[in-house]
C-alpha positions in Angstrom: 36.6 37.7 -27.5 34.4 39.2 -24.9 33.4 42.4 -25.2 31.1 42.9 -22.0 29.7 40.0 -19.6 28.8 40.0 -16.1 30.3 37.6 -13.8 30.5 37.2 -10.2 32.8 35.8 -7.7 33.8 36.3 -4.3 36.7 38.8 -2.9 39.8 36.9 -0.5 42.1 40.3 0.1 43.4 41.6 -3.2 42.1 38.7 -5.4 38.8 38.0 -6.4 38.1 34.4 -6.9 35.1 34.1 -10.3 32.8 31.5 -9.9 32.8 30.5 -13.6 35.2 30.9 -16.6 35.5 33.9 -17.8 36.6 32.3 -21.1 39.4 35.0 -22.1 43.2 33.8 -22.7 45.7 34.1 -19.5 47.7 37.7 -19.3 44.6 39.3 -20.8 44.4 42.9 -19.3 40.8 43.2 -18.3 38.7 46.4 -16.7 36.8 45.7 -13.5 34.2 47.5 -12.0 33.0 46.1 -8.6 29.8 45.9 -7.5 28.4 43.9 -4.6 25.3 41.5 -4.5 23.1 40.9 -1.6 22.8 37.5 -1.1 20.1 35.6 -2.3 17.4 34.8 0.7 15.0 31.3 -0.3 11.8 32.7 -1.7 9.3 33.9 1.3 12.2 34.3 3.8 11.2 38.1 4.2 7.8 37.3 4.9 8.6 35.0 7.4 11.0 37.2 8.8 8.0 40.2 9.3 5.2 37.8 10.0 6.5 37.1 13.2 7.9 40.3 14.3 4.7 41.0 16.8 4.1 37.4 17.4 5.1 37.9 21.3 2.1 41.1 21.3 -0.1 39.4 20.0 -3.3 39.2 22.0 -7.1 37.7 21.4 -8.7 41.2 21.7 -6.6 41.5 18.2 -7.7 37.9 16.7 -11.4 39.6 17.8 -10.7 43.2 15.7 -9.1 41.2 12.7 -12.3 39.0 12.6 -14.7 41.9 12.8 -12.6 44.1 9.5 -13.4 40.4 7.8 -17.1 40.0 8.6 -17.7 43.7 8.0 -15.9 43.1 4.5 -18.3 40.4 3.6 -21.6 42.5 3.9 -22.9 43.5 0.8 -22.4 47.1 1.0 -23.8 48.2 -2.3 -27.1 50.4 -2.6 -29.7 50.6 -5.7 -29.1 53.0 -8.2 -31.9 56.0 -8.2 -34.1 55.6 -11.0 
């Protein structure tokens, strides 16, 4: 017998239809505690969803500031130590 397991299914009205067995014997009595799920997004979805949010703002004069933060990055910055 099952003691705890998590299973999920999908709520019509009153009934909630499990997507998998839940392996216990008709006329069970059972104790449910409902929780819902956010729905699973294919991987990167979210960062496509934000990479384009200023894509119609978007101007050269920023291509031109994002390419000066990346050759100002690439200087060597570092000093000698004192002696």
């Amino acid at each position: 017998m099952i003691e705890k397991t998590t299973l999920h299914g999908i709520i019509q009205g009153k009934t909630i239809h499990l997507a998998n067995d839940p392996g216990l014997a008709e006329g069970v009595e059972v104790e449910v505690v409902v929780q819902s799920v956010k729905p699973k997004q294919p991987w990167g979805e979210g960062l496509r969803r934000c990479a384009g949010a200023l894509a119609d703002q978007w101007t050269a004069d920023d291509d031109r500031i994002l390419e000066e933060i990346q050759q100002d990055r690439q200087q060597a910055t570092h000093r000698a130590l004192p002696e």
